[in-house]
KOLZA-239169 format. One record per residue (C-alpha): x, y, z. Coordinates in Angstrom, 1 decimal, m for minus. Each point is the difference from the previous one (the first is absolute). Layout:
! residues N
PT      X      Y      Z
PT      X      Y      Z
...
//
This chain:
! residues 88
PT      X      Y      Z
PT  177.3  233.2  m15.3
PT    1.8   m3.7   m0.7
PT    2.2    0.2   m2.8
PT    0.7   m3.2   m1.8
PT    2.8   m1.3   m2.4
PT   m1.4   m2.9   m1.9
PT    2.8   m2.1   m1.5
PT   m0.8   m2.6   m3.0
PT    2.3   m2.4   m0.3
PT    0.7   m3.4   m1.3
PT    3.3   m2.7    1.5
PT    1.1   m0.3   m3.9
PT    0.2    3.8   m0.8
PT    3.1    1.2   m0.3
PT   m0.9    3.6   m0.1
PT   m1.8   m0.4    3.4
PT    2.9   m1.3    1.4
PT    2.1    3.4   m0.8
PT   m3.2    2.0    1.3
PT    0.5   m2.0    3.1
PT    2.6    2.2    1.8
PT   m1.4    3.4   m0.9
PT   m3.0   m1.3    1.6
PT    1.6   m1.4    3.6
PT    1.8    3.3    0.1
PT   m2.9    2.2   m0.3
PT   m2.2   m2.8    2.8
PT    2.8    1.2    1.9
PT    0.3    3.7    0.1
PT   m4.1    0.2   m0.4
PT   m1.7   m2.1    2.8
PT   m3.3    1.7    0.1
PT   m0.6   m1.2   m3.6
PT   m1.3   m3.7   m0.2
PT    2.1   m2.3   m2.7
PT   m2.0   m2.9   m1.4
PT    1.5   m2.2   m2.4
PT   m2.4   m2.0   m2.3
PT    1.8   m3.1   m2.1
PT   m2.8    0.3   m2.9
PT    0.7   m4.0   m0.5
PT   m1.4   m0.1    3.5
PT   m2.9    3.0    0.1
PT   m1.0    0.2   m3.8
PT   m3.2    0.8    1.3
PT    1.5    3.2    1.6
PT    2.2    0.5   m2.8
PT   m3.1    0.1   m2.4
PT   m1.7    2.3    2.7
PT    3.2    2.7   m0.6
PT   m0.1   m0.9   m3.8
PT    3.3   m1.2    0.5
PT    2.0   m1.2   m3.6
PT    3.5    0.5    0.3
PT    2.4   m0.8    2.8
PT    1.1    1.9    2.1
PT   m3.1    1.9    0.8
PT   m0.2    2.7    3.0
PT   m2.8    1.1    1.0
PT   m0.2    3.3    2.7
PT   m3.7    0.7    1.2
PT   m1.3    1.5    3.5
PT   m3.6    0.3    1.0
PT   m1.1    1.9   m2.6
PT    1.0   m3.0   m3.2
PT    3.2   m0.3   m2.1
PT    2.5    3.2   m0.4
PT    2.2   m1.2   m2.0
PT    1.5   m3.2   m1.5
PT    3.1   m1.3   m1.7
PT    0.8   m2.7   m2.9
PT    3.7   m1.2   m0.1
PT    3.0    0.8    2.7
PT   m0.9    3.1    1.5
PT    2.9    2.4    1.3
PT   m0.6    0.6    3.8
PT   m0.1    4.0   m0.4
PT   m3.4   m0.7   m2.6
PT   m1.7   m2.5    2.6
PT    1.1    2.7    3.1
PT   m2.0    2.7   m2.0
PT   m2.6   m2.1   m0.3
PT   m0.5   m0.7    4.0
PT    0.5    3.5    1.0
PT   m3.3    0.5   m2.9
PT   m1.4   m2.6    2.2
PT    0.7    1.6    2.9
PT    2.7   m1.6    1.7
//
């Protein structure tokens, strides 16, 4: 089963740029789960897919749809949980 971390993003939010480290550490330490960044200035249409209206957005979704997503810095023990619900 591919789990997926969608990350929504834009280059002037602040907040995403805190989320930004929790994020490379956890790329890191979980390799079989596929990171995709999406700068909603870029992608709206993607963003509008994922319903996407505050920044940051994560997104974590395998085969089956969406498990769980977060609004706002999310601590890295909340987004863990929520790959291991995935199945990662």
């Amino acid at each position: 089963m591919t789990v997926r971390l969608k990350d929504f993003y834009a280059d002037w939010c602040g907040p995403c740029k805190t989320q930004d480290p929790i994020l490379e550490e956890l790329e890191e330490d979980y390799p079989e789960v596929s990171f995709e960044k999406v700068n909603v200035d870029e992608e709206q249409d993607v963003a509008n897919q994922y319903q996407v209206r505050s920044l940051p957005t994560l997104v974590v979704e395998n085969d089956d749809g969406v498990v769980d997503r977060f609004v706002g810095v999310t601590q890295r023990e909340d987004i863990e949980d929520a790959l291991a619900q995935a199945g990662a």
